[in-house]
Backbone as CSV, one residue per row, in Angstrom:
resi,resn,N_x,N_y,N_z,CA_x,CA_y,CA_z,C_x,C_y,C_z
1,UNK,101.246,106.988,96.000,100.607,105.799,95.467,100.372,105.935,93.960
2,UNK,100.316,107.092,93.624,99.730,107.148,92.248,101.189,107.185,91.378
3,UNK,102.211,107.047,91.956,103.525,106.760,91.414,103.887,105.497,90.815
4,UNK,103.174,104.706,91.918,103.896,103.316,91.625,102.476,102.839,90.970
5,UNK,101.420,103.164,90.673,100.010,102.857,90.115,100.696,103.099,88.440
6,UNK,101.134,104.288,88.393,101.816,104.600,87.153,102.828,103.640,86.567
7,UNK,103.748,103.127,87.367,104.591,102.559,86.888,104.105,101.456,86.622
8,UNK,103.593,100.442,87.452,102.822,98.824,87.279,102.036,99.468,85.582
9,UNK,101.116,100.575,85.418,100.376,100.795,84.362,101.847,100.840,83.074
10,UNK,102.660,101.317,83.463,103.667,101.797,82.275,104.306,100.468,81.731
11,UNK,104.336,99.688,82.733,104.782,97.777,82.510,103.712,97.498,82.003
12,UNK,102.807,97.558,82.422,101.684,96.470,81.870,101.891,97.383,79.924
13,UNK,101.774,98.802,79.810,101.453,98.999,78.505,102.797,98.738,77.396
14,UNK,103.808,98.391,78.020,105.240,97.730,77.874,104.803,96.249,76.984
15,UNK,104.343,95.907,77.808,103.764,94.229,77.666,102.971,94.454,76.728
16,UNK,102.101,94.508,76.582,100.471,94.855,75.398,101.683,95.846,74.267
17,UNK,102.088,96.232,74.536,102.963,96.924,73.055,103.730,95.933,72.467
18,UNK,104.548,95.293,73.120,105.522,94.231,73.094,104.444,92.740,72.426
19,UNK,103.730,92.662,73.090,102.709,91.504,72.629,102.859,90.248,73.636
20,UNK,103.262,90.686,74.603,104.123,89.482,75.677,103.177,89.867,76.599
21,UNK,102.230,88.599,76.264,100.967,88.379,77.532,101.774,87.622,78.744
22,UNK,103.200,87.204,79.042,103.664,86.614,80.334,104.356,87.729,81.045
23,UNK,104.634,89.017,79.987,104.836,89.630,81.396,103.989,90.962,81.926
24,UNK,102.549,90.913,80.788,101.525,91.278,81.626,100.896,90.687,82.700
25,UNK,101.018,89.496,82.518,100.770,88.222,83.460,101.206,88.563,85.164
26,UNK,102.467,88.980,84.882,103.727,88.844,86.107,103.119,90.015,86.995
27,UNK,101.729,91.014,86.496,102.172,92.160,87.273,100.584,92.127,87.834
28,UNK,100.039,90.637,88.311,98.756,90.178,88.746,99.117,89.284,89.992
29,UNK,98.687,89.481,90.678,98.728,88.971,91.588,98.109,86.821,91.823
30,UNK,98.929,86.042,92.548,98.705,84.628,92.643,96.701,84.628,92.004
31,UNK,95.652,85.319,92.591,94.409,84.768,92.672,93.810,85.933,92.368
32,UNK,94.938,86.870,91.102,93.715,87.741,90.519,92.185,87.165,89.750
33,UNK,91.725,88.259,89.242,90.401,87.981,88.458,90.563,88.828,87.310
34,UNK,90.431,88.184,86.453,90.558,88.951,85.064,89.334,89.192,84.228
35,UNK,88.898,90.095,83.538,87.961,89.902,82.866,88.579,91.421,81.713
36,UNK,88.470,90.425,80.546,89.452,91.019,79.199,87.867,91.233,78.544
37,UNK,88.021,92.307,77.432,87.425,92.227,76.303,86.521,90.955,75.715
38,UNK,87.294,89.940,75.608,86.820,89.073,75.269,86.916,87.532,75.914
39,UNK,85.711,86.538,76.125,85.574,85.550,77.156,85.493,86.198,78.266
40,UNK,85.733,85.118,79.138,84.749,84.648,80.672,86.085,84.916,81.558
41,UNK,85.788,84.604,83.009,86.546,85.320,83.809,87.983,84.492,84.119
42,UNK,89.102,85.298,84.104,90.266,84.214,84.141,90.475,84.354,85.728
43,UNK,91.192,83.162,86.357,92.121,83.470,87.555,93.568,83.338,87.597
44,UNK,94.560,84.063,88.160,95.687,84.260,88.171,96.551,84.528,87.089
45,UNK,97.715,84.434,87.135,98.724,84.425,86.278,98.819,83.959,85.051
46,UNK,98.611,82.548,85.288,98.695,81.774,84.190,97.725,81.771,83.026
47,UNK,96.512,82.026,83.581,95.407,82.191,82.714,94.948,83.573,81.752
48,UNK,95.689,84.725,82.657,96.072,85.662,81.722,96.760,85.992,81.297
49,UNK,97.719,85.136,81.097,99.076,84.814,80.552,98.511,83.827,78.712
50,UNK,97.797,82.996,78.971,96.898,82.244,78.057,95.938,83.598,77.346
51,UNK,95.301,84.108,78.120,94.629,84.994,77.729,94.798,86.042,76.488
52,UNK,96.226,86.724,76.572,96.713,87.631,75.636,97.554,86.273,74.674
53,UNK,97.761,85.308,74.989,98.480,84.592,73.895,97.336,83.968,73.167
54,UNK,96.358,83.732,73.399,94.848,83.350,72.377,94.540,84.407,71.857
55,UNK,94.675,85.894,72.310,93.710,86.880,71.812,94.808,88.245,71.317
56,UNK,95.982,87.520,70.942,96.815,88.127,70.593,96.807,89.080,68.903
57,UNK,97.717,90.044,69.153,97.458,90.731,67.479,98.482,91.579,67.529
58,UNK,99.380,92.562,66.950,100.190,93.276,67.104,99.571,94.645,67.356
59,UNK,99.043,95.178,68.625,98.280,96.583,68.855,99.445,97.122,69.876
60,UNK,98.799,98.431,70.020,99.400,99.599,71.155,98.252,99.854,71.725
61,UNK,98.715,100.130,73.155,97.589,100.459,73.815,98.209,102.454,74.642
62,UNK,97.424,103.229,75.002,98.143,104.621,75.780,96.326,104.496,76.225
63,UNK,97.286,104.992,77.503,95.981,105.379,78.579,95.488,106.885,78.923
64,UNK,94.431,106.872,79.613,94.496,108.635,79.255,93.174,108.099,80.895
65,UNK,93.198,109.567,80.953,92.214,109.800,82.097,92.197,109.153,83.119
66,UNK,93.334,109.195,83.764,93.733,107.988,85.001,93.006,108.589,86.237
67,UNK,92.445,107.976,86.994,91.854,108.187,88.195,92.611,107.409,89.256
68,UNK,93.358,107.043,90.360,93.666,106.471,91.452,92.679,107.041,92.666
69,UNK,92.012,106.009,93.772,91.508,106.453,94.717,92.030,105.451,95.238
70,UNK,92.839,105.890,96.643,93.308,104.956,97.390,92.632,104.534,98.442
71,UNK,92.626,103.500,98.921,91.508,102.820,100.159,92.823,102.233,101.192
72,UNK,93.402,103.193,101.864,94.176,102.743,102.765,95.357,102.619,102.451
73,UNK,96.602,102.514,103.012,98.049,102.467,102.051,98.097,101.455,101.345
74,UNK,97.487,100.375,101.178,98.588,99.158,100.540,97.067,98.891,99.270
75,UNK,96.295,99.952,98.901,95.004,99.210,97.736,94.802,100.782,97.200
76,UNK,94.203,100.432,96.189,94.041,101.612,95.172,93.238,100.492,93.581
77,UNK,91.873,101.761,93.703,91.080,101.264,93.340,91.040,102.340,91.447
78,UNK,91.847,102.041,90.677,91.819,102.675,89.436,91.390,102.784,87.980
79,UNK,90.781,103.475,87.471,90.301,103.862,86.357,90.777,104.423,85.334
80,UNK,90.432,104.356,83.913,90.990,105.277,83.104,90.630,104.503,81.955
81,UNK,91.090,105.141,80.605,90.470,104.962,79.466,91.720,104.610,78.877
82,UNK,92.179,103.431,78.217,92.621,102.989,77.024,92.446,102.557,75.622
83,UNK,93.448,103.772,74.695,92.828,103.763,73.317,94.041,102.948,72.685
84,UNK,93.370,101.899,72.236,94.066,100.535,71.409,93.983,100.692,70.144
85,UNK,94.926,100.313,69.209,94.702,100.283,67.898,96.108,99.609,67.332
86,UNK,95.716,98.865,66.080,96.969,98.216,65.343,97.672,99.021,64.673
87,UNK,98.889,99.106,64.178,99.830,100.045,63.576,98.988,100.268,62.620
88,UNK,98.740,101.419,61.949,98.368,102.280,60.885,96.543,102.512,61.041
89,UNK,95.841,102.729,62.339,94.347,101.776,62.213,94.396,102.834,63.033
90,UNK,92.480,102.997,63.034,92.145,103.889,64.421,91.847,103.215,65.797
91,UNK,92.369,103.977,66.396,92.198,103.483,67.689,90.951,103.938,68.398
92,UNK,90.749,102.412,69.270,89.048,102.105,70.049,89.195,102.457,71.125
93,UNK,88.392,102.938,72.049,88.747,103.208,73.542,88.028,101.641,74.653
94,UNK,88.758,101.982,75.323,88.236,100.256,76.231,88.211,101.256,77.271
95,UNK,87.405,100.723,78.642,87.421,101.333,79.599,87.817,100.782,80.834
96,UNK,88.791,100.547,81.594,89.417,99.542,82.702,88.977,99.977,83.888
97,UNK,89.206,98.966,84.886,88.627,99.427,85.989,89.663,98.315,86.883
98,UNK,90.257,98.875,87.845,91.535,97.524,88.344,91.622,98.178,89.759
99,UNK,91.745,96.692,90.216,92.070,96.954,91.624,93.633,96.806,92.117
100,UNK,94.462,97.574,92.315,96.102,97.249,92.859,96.347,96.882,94.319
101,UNK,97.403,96.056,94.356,97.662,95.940,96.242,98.976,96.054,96.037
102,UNK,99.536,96.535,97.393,100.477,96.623,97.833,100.967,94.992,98.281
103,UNK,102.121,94.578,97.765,102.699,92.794,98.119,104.138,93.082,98.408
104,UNK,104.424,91.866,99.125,105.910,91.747,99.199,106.960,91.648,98.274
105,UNK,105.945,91.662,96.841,106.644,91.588,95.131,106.755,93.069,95.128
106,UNK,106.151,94.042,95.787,105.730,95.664,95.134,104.339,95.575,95.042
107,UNK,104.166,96.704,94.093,102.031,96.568,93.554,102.132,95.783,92.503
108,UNK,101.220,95.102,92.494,100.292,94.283,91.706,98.780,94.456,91.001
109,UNK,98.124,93.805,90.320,96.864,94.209,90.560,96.242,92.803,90.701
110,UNK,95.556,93.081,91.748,94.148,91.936,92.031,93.272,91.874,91.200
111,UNK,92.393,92.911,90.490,91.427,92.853,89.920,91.184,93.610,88.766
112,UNK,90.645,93.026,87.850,91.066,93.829,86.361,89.542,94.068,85.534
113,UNK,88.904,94.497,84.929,88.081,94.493,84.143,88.088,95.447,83.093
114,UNK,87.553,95.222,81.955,88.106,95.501,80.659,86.655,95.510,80.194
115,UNK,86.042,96.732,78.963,85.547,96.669,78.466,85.321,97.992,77.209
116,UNK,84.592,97.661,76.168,84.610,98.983,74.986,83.745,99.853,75.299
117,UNK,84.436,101.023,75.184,83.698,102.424,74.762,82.313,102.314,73.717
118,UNK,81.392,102.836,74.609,80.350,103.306,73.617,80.258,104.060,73.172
């Protein structure tokens, strides 16, 4: 599980490098819940698809301290620390917290939350 947790994470940091909030979008499930850095809570695809295209900037994101705990084969409940920063700038740490499922697309994630390091 922590294979394919990796890979959905290695797309999503694909996307956020790239700056292409539709195909971070793609790797959420129909009636995720989003909750980014900044604003109120999105649902699905489309809205966090809107999400990175309003709150867009040219950054990198690398993750570090990954935790996976799986709750049964098809969910996995994961953690870890992402340090963001714009080309030449220091980078901030955010702290995620996401829920993945197993779908007939592959994994996805259901549930996302996002917030800064103190």
């Amino acid at each position: 599980m922590s294979a394919e947790v990796e890979t959905t994470l290695a797309k999503w940091t694909d996307g956020f490098d790239r700056n292409d909030g539709a195909a971070i979008a793609a790797l959420y499930t129909p009636d995720a819940l989003f909750i980014g850095g900044i604003g109120e809570v999105k649902k699905g695809p489309e809205a966090i698809a809107a999400y990175f295209t309003t709150h867009t900037s040219p950054a990198t994101v690398v993750f570090r301290d990954l935790l996976v705990r799986p709750h049964g084969p098809d969910m996995a409940i994961v953690w870890m620390i992402g340090a963001i920063g714009v080309p030449g700038g220091e980078r901030r740490d955010f702290r995620f917290l996401q829920t993945h499922v197993r779908t007939p697309d592959g994994w996805r994630i259901a549930g996302h939350h996002g917030s800064s390091s103190l």
